[in-house]
C-alpha positions as MATLAB code, in Angstrom:
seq = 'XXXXXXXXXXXXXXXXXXXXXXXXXXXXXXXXXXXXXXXXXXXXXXXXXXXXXXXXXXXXXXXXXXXXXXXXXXXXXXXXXXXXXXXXXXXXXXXXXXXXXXXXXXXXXXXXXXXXXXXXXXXXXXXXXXXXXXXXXXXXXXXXXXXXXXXXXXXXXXXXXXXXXXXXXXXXXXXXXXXXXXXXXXXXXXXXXXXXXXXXXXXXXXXXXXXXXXXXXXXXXXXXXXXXXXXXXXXXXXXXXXXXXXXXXXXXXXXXXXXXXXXXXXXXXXXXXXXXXXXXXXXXXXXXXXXXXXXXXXXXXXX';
ca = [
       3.822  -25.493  -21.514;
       0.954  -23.344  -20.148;
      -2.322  -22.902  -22.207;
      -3.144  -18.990  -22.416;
      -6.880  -18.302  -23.214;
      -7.646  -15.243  -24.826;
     -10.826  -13.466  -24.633;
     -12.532  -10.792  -26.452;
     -14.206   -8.964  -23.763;
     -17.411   -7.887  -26.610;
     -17.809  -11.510  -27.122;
     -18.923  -12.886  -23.593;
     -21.891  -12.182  -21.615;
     -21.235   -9.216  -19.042;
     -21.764  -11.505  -15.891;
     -19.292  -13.823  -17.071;
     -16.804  -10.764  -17.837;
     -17.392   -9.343  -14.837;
     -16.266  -12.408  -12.559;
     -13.305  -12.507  -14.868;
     -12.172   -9.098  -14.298;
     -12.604   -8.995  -10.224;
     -11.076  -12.281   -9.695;
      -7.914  -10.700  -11.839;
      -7.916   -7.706  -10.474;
      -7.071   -8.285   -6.975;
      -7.023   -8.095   -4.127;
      -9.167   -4.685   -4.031;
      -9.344   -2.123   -1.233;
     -12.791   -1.333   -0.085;
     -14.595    2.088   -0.115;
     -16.740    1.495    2.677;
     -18.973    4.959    1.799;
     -22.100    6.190    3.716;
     -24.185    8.806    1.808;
     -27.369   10.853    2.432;
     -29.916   11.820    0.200;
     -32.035   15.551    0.056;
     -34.545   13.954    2.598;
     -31.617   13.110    5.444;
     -32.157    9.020    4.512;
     -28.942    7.419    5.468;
     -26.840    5.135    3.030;
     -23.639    2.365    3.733;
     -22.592    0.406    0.998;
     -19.175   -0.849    0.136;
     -17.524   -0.479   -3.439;
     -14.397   -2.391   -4.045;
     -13.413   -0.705   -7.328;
     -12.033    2.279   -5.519;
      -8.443    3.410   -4.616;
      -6.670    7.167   -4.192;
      -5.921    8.866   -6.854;
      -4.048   12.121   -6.028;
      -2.227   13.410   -2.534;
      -2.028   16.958   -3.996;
      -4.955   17.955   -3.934;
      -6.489   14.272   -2.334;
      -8.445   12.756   -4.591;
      -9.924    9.055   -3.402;
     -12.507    7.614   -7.061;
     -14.749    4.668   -6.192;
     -17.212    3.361   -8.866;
     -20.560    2.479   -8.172;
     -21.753    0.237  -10.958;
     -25.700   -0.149  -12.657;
     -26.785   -3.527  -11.592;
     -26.079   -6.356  -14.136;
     -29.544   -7.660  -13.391;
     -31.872   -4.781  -13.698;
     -29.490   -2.082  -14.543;
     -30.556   -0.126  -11.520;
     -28.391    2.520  -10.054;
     -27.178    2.166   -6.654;
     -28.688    4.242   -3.658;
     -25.245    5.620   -2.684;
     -24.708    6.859   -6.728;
     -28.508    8.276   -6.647;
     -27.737    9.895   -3.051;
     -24.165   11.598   -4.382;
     -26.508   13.197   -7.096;
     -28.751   14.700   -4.210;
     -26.331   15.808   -2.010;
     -22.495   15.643   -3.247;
     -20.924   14.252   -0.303;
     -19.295   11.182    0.776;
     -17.581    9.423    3.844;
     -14.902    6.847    2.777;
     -14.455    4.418    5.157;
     -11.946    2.177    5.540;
     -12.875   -1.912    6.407;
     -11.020   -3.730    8.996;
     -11.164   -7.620    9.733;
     -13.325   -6.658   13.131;
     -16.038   -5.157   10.633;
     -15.369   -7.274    8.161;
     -19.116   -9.669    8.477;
     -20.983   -6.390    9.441;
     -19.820   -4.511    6.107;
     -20.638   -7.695    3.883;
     -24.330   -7.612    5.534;
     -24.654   -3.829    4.361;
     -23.981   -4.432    1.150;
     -27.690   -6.356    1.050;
     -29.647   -4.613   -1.521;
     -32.045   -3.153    0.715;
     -35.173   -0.555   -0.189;
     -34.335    2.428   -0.933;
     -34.443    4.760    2.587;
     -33.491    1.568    4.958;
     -30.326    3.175    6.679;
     -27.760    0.108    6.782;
     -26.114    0.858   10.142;
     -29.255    0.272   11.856;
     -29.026   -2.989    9.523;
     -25.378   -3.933   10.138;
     -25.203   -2.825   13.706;
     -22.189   -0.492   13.063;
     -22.419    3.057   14.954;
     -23.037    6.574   13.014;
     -20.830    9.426   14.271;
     -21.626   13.146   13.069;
     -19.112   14.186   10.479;
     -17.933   17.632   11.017;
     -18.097   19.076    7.761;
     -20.113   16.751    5.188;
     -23.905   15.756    6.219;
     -23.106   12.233    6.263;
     -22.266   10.435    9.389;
     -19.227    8.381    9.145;
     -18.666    4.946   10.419;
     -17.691    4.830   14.299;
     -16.213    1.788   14.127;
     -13.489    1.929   11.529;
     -10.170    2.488   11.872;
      -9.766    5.900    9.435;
     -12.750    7.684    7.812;
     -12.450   10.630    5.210;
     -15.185   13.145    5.136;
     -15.400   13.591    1.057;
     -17.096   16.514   -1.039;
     -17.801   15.395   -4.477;
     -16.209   17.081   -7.242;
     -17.648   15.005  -10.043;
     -19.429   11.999  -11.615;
     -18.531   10.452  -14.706;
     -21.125    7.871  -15.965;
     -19.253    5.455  -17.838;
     -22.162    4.202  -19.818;
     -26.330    3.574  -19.123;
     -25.593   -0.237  -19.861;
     -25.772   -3.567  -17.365;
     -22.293   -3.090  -15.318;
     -21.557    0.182  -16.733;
     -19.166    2.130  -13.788;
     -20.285    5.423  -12.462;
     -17.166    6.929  -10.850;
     -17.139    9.191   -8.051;
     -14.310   11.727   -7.452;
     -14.657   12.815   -3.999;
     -12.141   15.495   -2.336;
     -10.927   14.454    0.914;
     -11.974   17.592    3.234;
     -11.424   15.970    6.829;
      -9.470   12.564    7.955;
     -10.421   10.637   11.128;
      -7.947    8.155   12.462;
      -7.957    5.979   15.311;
      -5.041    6.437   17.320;
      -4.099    2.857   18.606;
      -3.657    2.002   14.678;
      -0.718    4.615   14.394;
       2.818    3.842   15.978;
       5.062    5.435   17.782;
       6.423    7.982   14.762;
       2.764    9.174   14.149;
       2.278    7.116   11.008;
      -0.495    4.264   10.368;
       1.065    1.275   11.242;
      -0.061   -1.997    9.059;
       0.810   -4.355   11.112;
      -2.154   -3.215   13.798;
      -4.580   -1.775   11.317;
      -5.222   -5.540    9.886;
      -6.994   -4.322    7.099;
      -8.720   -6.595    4.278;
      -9.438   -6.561    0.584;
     -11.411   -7.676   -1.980;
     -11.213  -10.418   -4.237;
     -13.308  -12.162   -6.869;
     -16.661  -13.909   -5.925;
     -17.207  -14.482   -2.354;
     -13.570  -14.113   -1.651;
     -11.376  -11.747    0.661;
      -8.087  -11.360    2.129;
      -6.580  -10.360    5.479;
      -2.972   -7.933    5.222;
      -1.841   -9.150    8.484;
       0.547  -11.910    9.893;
       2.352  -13.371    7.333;
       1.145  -11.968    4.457;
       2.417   -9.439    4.957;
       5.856   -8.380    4.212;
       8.101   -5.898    2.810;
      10.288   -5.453   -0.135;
      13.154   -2.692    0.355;
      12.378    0.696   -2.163;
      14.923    1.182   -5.312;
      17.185    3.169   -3.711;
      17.775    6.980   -4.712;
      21.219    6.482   -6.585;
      19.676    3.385   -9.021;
      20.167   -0.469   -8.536;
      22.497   -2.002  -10.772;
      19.227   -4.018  -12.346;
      19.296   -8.317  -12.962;
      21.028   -7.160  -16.586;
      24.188   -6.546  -14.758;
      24.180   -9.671  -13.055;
      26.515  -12.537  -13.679;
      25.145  -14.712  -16.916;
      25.740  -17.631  -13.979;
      23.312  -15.796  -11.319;
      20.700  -14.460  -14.060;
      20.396  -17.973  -15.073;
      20.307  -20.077  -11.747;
      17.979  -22.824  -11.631;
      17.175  -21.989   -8.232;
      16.986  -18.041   -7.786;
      13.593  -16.750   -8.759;
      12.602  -13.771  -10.373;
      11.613  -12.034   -6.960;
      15.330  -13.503   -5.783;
      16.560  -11.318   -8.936;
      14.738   -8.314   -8.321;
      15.995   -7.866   -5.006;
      19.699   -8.537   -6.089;
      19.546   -5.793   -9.116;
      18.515   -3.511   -6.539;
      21.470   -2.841   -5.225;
      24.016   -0.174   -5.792;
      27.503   -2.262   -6.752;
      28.480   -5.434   -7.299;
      30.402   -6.838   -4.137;
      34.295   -6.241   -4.211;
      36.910   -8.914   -4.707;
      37.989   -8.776   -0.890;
      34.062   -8.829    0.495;
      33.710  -12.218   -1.739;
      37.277  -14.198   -0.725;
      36.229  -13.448    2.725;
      33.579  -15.309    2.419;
      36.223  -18.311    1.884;
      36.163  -18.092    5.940;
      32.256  -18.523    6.663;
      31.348  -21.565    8.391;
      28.591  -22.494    6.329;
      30.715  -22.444    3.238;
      33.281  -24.513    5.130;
      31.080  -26.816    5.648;
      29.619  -27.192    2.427;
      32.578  -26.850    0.647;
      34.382  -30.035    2.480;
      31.074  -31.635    2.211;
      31.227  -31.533   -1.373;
      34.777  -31.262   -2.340;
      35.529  -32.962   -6.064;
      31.277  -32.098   -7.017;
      31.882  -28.453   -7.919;
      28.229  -28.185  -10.054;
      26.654  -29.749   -6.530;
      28.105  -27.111   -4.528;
      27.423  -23.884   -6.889;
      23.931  -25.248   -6.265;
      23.817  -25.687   -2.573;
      25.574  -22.047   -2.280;
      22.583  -20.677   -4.534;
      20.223  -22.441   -1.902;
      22.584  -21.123    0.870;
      22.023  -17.566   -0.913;
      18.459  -17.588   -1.724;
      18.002  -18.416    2.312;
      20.324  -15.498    2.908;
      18.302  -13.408    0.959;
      15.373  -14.593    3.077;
      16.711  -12.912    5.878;
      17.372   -9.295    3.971;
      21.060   -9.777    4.048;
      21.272   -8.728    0.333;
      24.919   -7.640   -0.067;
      25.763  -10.984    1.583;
      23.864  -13.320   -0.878;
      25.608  -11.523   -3.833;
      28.609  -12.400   -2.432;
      28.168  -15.938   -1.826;
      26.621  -16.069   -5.514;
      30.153  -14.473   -7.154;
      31.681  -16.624   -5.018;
      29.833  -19.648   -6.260;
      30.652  -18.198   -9.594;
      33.956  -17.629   -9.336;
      34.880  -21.820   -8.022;
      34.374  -22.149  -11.853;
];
């Protein structure tokens, strides 16, 4: 039985409630946000406790925090008070190293592209330059700041309009839409740790679909409680629209596979429900849904 610690979040130091609440919440995108202050001094710094908030009108919040050591502001939040403006940029695996580096907390006024080696392009309609080298920019005007608190770690967040969108055209495919497989993006998690969406980790799950899935409650008692279906396995099964008819499940009565198995284990029915829950799980590997429900009311129905 697993051992669940609870902690009151008053009751530990901040440092050690801070790890706990970035290595939880996770993996983070990254604002990757260049600023400029009233004397034209260039700012890069990342922030990982960011995402987008509205489409309508679009509306991306990232959260600078005071410094848990000195509780400092950061140069981008004191820059944003200067001159409310903002370039989100977004952080591929190519610029991965060089936006770690500008996150070095460097005097104020030492521009971090010259630091980082990354390129500053003109924005068109907000004074700071955006980042040359990343895959999609968004030239921001800052609505508002909301200072959370003046304590160690307190956030500061940052809602910044999105006024203009850069995108680099070999990450979009052949519709016109970003494409994730190329844009190999990566995300934050807790200490020194990232993540890569690209390869196999990533993968996709099909949406509910417009008319409602059935949901797992209106599974089988047998399939809800299989000892081999997960609760992933589950979710994609309830999402469909119907449970499978009587003719789509004694057809499966002529699949190989089930041949097979079911002369391979003829007189060990319990064996074989299990192997055709396997068999189905595998199915359901390869997005074949409507045929893993069958071969589980199949399984079901051998009694």
């Amino acid at each position: 039985m697993s051992i669940i610690k609870t902690i009151d979040p008053t009751a530990i130091p901040q440092p050690e409630l801070h790890a706990y609440l970035l290595s939880a919440v996770a993996p983070r995108p990254i604002c990757f946000a260049s600023t400029i202050d009233k004397e034209g001094n260039v700012n890069l710094s990342p922030f990982s406790f960011f995402n987008v908030f509205s489409s309508n009108p679009p509306v991306m919040i990232f959260s600078p925090s005071r410094s848990g050591r000195d509780n400092s502001l950061k140069h981008s939040h004191q820059n944003i008070k200067e001159v409310p403006e903002v370039v989100i940029n977004i952080v591929d695996y190519p610029i991965v190293e060089q936006m770690s580096l500008s996150s070095t907390a460097y005097e104020k006024g030492v521009n971090e592209f010259i630091k980082s080696g990354l390129t500053e392009v003109p924005s068109e309609k907000v004074k700071p330059p955006r980042v040359a080298e990343a895959p999609i920019s968004f030239e921001c005007t800052v609505d508002q700041v909301i200072e959370l608190a003046d304590t160690p770690g307190a956030g500061n967040l940052i809602l910044a309009k999105v006024e203009l969108i850069h995108i680099n055209e070999k990450y979009m495919d052949e519709e016109g839409k970003l494409d994730p497989l190329k844009l190999d993006l990566v995300g934050r998690m807790g200490g020194s740790w990232y993540t890569r969406a690209s390869g196999t980790s990533l993968f996709e799950i099909p949406k509910p679909i417009r008319s409602k899935g059935i949901g797992v409650d209106q599974l089988p008692e047998d399939i809800r409680n299989s000892t081999v279906l997960t609760g992933n396995n589950l979710g994609r099964l309830g999402n469909l629209e119907k449970l499978p008819t009587i003719e789509e499940i004694d057809q499966l009565a002529n699949d190989d596979e089930i041949q097979m198995l079911s002369k391979k284990l003829d007189g060990n029915p319990g064996k074989l429900k299990q192997e055709l829950h396997w068999l189905a799980q595998q199915v359901l590997k390869d997005n074949n849904t409507e045929k893993a429900l069958a071969i589980l009311m199949y399984a079901k129905n051998l009694g």
